[in-house]
Backbone bond lengths (Angstrom), bond angles and torsions (degrees), N, CA, C in turn:
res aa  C-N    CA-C-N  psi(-1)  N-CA   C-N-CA  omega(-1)  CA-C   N-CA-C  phi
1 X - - - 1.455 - - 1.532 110.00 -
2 X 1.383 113.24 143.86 1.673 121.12 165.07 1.055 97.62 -30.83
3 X 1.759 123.69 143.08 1.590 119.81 144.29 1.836 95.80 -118.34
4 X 1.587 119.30 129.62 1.325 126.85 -167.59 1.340 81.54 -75.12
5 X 1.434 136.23 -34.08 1.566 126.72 -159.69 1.094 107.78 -95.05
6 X 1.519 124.27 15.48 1.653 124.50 162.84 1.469 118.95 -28.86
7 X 1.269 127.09 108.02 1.720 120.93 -171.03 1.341 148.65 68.40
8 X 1.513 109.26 -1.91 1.378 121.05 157.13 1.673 121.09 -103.63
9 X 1.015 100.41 173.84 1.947 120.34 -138.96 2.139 80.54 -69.56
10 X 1.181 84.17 177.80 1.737 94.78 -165.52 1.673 87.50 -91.68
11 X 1.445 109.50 138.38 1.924 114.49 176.26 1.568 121.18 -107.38
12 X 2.044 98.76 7.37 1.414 90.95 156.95 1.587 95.75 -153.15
13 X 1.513 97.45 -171.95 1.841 102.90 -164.85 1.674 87.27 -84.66
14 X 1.652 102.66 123.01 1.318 132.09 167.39 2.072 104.16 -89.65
15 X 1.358 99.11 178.07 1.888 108.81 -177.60 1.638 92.47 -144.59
16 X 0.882 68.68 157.83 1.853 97.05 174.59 1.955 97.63 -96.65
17 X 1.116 116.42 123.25 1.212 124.56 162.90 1.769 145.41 -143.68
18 X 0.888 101.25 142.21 1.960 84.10 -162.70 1.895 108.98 -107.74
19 X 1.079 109.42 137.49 1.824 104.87 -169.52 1.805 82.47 -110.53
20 X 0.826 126.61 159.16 1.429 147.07 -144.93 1.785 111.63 -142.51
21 X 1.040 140.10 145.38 1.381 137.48 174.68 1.650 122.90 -66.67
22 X 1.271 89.02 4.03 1.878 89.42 165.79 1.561 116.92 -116.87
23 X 1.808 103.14 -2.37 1.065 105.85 161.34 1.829 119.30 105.17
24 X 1.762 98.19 -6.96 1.150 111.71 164.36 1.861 123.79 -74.74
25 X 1.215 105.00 151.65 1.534 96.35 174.60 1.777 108.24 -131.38
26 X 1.416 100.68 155.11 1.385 106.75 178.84 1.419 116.08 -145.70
27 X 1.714 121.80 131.59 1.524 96.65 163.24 0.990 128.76 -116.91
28 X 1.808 105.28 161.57 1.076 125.90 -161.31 1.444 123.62 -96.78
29 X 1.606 115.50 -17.38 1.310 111.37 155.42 0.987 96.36 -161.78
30 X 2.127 103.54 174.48 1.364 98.31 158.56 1.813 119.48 -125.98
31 X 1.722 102.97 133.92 1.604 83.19 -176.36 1.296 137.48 -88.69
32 X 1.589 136.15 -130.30 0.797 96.38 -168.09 1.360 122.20 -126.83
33 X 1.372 139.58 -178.24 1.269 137.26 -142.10 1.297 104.10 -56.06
34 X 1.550 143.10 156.46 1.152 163.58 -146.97 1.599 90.02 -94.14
35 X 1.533 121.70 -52.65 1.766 117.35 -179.55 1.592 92.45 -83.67
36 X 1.000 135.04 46.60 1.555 124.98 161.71 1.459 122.60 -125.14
37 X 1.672 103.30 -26.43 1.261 130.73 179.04 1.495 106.91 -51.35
38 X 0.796 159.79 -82.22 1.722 164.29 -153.80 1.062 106.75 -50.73
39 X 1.650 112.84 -48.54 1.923 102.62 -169.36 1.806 107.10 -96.01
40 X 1.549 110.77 -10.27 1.537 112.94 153.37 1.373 128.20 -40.42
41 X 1.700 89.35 -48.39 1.646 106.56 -162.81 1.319 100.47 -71.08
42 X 1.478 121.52 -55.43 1.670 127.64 -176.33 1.613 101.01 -55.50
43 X 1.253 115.78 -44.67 1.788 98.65 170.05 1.358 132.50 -44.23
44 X 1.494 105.03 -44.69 1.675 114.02 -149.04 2.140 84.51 -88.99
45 X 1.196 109.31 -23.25 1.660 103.15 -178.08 1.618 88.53 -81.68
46 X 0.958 130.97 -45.96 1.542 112.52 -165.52 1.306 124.37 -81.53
47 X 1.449 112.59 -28.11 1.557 105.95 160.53 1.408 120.48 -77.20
48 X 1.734 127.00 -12.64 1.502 116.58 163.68 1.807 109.30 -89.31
49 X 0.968 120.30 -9.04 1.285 118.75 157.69 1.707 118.52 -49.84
50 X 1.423 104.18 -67.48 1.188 122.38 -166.25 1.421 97.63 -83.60
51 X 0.922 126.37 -34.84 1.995 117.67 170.39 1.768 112.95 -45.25
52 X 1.598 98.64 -73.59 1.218 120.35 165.78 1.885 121.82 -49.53
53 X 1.222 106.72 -65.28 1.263 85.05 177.20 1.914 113.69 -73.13
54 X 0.699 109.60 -18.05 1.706 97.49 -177.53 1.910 93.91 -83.36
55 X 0.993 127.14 -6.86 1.454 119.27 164.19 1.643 122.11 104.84
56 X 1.745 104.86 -7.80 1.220 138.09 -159.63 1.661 98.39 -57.97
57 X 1.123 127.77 -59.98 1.336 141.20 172.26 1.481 125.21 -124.39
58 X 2.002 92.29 135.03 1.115 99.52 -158.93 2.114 118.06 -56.09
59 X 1.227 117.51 132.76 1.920 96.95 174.47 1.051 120.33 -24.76
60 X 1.438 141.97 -57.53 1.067 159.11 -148.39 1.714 120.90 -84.43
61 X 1.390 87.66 3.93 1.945 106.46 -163.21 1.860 65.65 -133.05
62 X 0.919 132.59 -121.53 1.949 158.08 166.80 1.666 72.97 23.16
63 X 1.385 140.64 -105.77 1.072 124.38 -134.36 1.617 117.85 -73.77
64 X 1.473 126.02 -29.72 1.242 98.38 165.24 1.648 129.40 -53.28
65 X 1.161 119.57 -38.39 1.488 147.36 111.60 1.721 95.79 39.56
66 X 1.376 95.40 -104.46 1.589 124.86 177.44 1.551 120.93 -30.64
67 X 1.764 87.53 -59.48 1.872 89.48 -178.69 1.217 110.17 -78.07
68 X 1.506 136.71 -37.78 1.682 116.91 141.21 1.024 108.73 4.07
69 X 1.333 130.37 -99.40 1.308 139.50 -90.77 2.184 81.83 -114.78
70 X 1.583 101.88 -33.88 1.196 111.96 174.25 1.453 117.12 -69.42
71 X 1.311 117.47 -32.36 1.763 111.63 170.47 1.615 106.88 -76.24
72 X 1.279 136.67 -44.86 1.295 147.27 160.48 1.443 115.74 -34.05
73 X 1.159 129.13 -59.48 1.544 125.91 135.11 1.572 131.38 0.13
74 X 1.601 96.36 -71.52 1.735 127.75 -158.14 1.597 85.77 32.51
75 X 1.252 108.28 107.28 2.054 117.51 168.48 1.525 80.85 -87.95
76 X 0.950 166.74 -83.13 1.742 154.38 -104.02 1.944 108.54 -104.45
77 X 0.832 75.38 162.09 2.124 91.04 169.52 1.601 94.80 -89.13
78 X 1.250 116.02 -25.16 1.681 111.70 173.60 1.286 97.77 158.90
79 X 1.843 96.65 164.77 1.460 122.69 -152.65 1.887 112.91 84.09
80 X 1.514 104.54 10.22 1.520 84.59 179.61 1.933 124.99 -73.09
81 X 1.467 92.63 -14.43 1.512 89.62 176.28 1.513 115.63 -75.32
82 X 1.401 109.91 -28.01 1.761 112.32 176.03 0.923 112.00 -82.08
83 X 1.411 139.96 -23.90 1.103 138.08 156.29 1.484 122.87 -56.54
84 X 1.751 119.46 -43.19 1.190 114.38 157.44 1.937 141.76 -43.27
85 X 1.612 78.86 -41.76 1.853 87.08 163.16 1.055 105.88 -76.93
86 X 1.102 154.43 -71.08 1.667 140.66 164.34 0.860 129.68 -4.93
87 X 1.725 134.43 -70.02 1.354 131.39 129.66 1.587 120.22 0.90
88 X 1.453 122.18 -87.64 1.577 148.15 170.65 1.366 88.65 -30.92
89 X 1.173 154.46 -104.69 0.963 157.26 -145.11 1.810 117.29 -47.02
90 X 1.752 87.40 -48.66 2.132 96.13 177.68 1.684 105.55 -70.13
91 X 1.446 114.67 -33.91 1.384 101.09 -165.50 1.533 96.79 -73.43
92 X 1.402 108.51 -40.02 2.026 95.61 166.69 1.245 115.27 -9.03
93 X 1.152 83.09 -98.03 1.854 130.78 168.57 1.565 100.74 -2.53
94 X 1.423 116.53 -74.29 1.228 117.49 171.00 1.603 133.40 -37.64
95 X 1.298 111.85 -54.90 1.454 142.40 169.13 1.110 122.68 -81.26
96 X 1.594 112.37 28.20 1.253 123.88 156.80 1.997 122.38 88.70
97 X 1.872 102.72 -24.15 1.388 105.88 -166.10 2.019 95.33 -97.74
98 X 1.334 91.82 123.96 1.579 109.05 -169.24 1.886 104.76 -110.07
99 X 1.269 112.08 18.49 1.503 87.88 175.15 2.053 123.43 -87.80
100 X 1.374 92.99 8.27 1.058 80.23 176.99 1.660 110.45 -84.99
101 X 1.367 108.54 -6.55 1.605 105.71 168.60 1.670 113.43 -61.87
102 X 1.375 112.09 -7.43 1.717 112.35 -156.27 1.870 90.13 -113.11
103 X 1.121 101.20 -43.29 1.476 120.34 -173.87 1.330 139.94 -133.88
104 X 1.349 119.61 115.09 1.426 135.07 -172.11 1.045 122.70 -33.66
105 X 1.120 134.80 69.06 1.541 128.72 165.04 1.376 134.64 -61.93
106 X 1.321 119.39 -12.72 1.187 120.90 131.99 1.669 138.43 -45.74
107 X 0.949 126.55 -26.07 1.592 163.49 -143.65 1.721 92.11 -120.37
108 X 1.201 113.80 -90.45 1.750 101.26 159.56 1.295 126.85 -14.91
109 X 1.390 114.94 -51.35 1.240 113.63 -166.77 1.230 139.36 -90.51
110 X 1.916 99.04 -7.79 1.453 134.44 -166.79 1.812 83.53 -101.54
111 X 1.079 114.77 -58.13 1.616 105.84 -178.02 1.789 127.90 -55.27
112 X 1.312 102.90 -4.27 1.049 105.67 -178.06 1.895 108.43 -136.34
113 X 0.847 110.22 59.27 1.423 117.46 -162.70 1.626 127.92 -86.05
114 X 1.214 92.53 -13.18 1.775 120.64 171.73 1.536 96.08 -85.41
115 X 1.144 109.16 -32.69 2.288 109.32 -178.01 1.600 111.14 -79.68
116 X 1.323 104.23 -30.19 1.759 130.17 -170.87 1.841 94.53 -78.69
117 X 1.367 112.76 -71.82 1.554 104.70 172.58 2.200 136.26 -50.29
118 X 1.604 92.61 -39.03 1.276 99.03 175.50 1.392 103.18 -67.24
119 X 1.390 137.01 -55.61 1.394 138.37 -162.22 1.825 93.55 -57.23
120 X 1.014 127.20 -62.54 1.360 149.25 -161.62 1.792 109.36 -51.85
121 X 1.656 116.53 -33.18 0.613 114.11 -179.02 1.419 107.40 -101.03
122 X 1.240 118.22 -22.67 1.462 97.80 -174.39 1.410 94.92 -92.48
123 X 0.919 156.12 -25.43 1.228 155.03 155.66 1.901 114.74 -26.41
124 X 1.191 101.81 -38.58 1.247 104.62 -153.02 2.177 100.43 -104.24
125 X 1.401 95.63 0.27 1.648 115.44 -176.37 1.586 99.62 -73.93
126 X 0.961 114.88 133.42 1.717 123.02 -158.25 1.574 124.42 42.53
127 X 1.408 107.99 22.70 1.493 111.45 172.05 1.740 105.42 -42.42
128 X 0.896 128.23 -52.38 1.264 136.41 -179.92 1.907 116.10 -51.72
129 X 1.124 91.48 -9.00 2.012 91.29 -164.89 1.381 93.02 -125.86
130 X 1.414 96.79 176.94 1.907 106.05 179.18 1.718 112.38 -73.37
131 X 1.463 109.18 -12.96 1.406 108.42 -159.46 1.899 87.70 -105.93
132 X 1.274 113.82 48.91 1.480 113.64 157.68 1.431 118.28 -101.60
133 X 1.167 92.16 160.21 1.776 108.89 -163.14 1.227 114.94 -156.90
134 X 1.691 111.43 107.66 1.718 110.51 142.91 1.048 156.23 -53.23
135 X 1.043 119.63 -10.70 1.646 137.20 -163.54 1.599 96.21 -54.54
136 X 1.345 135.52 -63.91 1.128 131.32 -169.94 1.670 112.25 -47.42
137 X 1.326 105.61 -54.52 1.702 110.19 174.62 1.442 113.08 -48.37
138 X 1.543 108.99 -55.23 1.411 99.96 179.35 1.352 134.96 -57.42
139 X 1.262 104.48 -50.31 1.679 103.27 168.59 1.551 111.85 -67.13
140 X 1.380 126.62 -16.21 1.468 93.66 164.44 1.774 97.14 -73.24
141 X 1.257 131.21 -41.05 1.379 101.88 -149.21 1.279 101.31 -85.14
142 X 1.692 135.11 -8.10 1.345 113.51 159.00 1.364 126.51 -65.11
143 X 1.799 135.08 -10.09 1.328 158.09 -166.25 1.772 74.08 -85.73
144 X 1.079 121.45 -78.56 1.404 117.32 -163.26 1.339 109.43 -66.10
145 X 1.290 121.83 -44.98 1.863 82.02 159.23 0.860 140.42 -63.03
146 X 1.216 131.66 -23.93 1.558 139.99 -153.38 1.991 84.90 -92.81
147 X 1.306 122.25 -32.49 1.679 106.42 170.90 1.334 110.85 -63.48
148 X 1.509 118.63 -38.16 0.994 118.87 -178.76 1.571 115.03 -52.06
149 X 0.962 124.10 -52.79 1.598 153.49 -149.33 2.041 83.65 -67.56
150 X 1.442 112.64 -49.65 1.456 118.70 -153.52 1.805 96.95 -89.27
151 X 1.413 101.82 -18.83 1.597 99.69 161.27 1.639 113.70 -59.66
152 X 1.236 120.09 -73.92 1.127 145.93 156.44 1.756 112.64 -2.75
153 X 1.992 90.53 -56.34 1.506 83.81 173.93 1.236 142.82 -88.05
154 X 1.341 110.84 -13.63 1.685 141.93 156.14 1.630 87.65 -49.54
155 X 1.189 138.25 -71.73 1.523 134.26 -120.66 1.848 89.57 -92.48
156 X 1.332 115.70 -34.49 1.245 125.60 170.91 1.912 116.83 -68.35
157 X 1.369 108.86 -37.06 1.523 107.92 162.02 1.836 105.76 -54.48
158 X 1.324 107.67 -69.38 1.517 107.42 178.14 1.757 134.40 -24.25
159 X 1.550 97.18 -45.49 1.382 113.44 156.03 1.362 132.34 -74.19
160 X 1.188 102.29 -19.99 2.066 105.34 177.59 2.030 83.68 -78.30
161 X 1.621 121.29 -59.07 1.045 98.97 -164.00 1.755 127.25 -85.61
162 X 1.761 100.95 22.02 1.442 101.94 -157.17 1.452 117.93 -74.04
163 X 1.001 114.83 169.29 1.908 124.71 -174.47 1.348 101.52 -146.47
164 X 1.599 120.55 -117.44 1.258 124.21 -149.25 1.904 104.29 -93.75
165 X 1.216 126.79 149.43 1.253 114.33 170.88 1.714 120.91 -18.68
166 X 1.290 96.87 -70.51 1.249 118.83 -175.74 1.651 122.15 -46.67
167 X 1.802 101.31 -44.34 1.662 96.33 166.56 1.589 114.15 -83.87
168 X 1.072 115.18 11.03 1.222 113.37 170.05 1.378 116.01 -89.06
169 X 1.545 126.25 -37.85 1.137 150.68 -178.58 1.748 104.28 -65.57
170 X 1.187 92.02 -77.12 1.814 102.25 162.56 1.431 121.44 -43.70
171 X 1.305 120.59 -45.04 1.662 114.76 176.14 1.346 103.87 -58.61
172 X 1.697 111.85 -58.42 1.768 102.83 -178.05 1.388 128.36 -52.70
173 X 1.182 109.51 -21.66 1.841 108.43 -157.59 1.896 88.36 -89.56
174 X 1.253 116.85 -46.09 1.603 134.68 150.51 1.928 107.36 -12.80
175 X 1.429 116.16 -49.52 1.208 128.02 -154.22 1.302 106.81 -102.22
176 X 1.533 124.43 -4.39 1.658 130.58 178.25 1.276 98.83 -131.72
177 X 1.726 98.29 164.22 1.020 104.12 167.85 1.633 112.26 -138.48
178 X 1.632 117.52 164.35 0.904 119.30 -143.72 1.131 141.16 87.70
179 X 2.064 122.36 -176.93 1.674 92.90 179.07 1.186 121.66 -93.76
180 X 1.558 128.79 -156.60 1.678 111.18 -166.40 1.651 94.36 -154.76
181 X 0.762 126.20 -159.25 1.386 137.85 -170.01 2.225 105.05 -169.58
182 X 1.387 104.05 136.74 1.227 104.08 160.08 1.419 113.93 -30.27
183 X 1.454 129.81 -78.32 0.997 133.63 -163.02 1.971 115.22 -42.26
184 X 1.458 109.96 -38.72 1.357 136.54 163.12 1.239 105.58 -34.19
185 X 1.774 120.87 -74.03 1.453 125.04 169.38 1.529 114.69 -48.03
186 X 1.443 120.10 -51.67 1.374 112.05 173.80 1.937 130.40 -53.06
187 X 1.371 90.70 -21.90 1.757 99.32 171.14 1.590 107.12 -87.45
188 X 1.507 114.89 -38.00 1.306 99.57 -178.52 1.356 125.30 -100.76
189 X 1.685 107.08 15.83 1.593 110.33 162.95 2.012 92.07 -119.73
190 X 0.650 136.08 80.79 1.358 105.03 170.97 1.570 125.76 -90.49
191 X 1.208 125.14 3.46 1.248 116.23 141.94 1.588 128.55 -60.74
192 X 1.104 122.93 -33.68 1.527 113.07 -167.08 1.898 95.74 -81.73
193 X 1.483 108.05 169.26 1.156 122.81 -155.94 2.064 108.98 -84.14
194 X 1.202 124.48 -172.13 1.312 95.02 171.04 1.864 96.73 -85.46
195 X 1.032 110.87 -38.82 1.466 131.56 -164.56 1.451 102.00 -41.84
196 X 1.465 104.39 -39.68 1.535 106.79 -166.60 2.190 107.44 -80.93
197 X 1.272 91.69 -35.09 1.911 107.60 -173.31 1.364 91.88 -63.89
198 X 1.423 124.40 -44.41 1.794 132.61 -173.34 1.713 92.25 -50.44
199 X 1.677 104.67 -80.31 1.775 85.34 -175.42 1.261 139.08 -47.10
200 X 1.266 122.48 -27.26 1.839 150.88 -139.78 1.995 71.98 -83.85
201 X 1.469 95.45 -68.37 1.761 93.94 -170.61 1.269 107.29 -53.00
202 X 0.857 120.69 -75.26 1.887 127.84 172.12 1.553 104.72 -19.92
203 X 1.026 130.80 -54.43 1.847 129.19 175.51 1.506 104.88 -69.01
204 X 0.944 118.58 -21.28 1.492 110.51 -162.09 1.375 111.51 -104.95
205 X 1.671 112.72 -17.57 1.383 114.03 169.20 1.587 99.05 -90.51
206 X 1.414 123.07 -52.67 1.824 107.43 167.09 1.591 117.19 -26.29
207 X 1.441 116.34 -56.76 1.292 106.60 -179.32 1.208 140.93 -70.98
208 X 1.567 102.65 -9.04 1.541 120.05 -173.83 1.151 124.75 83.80
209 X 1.188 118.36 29.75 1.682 133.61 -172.26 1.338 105.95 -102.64
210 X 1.650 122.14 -19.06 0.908 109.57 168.48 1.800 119.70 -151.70
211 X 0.835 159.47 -176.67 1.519 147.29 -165.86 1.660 114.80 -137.02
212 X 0.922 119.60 137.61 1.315 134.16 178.43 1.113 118.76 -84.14
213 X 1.862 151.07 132.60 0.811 152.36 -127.65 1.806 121.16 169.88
214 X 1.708 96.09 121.07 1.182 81.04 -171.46 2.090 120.90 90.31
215 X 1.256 107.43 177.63 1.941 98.54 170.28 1.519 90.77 -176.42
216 X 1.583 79.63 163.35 1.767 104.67 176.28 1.884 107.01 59.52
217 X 1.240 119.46 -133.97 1.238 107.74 -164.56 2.093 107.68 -82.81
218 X 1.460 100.73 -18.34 1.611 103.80 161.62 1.340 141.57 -65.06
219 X 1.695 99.40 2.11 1.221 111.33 -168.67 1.972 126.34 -86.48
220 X 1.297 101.15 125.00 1.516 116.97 -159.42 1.448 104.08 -124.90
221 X 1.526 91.77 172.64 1.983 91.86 -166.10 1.471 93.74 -151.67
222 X 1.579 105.04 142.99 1.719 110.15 -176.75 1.408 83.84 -128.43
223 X 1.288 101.45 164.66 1.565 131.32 155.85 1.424 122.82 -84.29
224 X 1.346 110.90 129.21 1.698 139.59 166.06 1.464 117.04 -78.19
């Protein structure tokens, strides 16, 4: 649906909250006032501007840094967490580290979402006072890059040794364990086409190499 408030500042006091896999929710903070938001925002860009570009702190320290200080904020009525990976991903981008072009970091971050809330909250416990501290946020989100990074390097072995769709398809599924999903093969081949991953599965469940499971959008595949 339209949202008329697509991209402007949030017009009442929003919370930080986390929903959990059993379906409970709790929050974890609250930020900050709706007339506070604007000259927050121009802060937190101008002191990682001037951190970063004057050389003061390393990127990799500066942007976990940022989205801190940017979820603590919450500027929106909603979408501030997708907007945060968005962010995460451009300030990469900037600073030279490009794997989120190869690999979902969004996807990282959704799979691990119990690691994403604990860091977040203790992180964000005296945000308000001098005795605040990131450290917890950051090292989770350097843990999640650095998985990211080892996705990346698996998917890059695949290509030094790649050949036909199919041994490409087969080497990866070969290289995990557990079950997988199409979409799974599509992150860990992303060169090959969808057209081509469609048959690769299709031969590979004919042959019995691998099993079908599940239907419609639940549908998953194990190894024999």
């Amino acid at each position: 649906q339209f949202n008329a408030r697509g991209g402007q500042l949030k017009s009442v006091q929003n919370y930080i909250s986390a929903t959990y896999p059993d379906g409970r929710t709790e929050v974890l903070f609250t930020p900050l006032a709706a007339y506070e938001t604007a000259e927050a925002l121009d802060q937190i860009c101008v002191e990682y501007n001037r951190a970063v570009g004057n050389g003061e702190v390393e990127p990799l320290l500066a942007i976990p840094i940022f989205i801190n200080d940017f979820l603590c904020i919450h500027p929106f009525n909603d979408g501030n967490g997708r907007m945060s990976r968005l962010l995460t991903t451009l300030l990469l981008y900037r600073s030279g580290f490009m794997v989120g072009k190869y690999v979902s970091l969004e996807a990282k971050i959704a799979a691990n979402k119990d690691m994403y809330y604990a860091a977040l909250r203790e992180s964000s416990d005296a945000w308000y006072g001098e005795s605040s501290c990131p450290t917890a946020f950051i090292r989770y989100w350097l843990q999640m890059l650095l998985v990211a990074y080892h996705d990346f390097e698996d998917r890059s072995a695949l290509l030094v040794n790649s050949g036909s769709a199919m041994n490409q398809v087969q080497a990866a599924i070969d290289r995990h364990l557990g079950a997988f999903t199409k979409q799974d093969i599509r992150e860990w081949c992303p060169n090959i086409s969808d057209s081509a991953i469609e048959g690769a599965v299709r031969t590979l469940v004919k042959k019995g190499s691998i099993q079908r499971k599940g239907g419609g959008r639940s549908t998953y595949y194990v190894k024999l």
